[in-house]
C-alpha positions in Angstrom: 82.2 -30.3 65.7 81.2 -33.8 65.2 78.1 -34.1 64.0 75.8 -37.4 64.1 72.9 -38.7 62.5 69.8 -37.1 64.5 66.7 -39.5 65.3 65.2 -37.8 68.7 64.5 -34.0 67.9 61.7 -31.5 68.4 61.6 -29.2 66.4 59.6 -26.4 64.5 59.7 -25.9 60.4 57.8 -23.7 58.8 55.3 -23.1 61.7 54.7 -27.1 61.9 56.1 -28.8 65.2 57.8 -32.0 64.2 59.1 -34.7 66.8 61.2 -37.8 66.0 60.4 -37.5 61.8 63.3 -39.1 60.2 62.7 -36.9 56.9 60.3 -33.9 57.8 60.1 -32.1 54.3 59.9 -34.4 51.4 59.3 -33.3 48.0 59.5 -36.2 45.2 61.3 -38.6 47.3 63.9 -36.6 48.1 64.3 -35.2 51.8 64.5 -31.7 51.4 66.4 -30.9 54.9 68.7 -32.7 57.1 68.4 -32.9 61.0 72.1 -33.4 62.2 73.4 -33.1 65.7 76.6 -31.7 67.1 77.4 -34.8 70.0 79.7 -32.4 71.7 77.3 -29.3 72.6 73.9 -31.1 71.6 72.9 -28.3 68.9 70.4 -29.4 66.3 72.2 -28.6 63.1 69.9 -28.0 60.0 71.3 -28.6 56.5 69.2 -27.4 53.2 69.8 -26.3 49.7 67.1 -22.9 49.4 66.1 -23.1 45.6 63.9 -20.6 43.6 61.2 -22.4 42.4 63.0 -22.7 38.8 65.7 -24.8 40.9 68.1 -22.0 41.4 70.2 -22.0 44.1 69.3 -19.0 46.7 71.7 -20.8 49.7 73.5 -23.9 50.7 73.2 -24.1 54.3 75.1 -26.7 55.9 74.7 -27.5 60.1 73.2 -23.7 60.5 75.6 -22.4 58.5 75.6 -20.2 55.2 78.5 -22.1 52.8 77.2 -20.4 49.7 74.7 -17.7 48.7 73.6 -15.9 45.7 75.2 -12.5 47.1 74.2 -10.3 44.5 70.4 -10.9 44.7 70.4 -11.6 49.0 71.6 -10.9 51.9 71.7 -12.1 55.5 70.7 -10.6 58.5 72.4 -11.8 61.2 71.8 -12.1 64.7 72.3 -14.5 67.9 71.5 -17.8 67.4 69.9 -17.2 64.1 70.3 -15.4 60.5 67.8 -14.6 57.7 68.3 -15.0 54.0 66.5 -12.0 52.7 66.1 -11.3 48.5 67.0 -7.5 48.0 64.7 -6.4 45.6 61.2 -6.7 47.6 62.6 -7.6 51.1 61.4 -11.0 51.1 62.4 -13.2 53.5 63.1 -17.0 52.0 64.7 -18.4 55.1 64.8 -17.1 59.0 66.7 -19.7 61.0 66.6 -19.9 64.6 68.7 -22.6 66.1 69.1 -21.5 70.0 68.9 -24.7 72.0 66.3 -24.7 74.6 62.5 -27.0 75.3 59.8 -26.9 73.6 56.4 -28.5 74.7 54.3 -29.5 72.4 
């Protein structure tokens, strides 16, 4: 996959609709997730580091997918189109990613 540098996107993040934002989370000047897409099939790929609020690294999720996770405190669920980091003490979901291409109206 080739992925490219996305500026027209619509998108939903944490419940909030976002359309065209060049950096949609940003937390001490730094963007806190990357909007890439794939130029071959169109997908909107979604690239974050998930950090405790100590800084620890949860996940490194790069173009909707998991490259690295802390697998002896979470898991993933798994399903199509999507996956959920989930902490397996208390259940507690700290990421559910959907990333099935299709319109949304805002």
């Amino acid at each position: 996959m080739s992925w490219i540098v996305e500026k027209k996107y619509k998108a939903r993040i944490g419940g909030i609709y976002y359309e065209n934002v060049p950096e949609p989370i940003v937390c001490n000047d730094e963007s806190l997730i990357k909007l890439l897409r794939d130029n071959k099939t169109g997908l909107l790929g979604v690239s974050l580091d998930l950090q405790t609020q100590d800084k620890v690294l949860i996940a490194r999720i790069e173009n909707n997918e998991i490259k690295e996770i802390h697998s002896e405190k979470f898991s993933i669920l798994k399903g199509e189109h999507r996956f959920a980091i989930v902490e397996n003490v208390n259940g507690k979901i700290w990421c559910d990613l959907k990333f099935a291409v299709e319109d949304i109206h805002l």
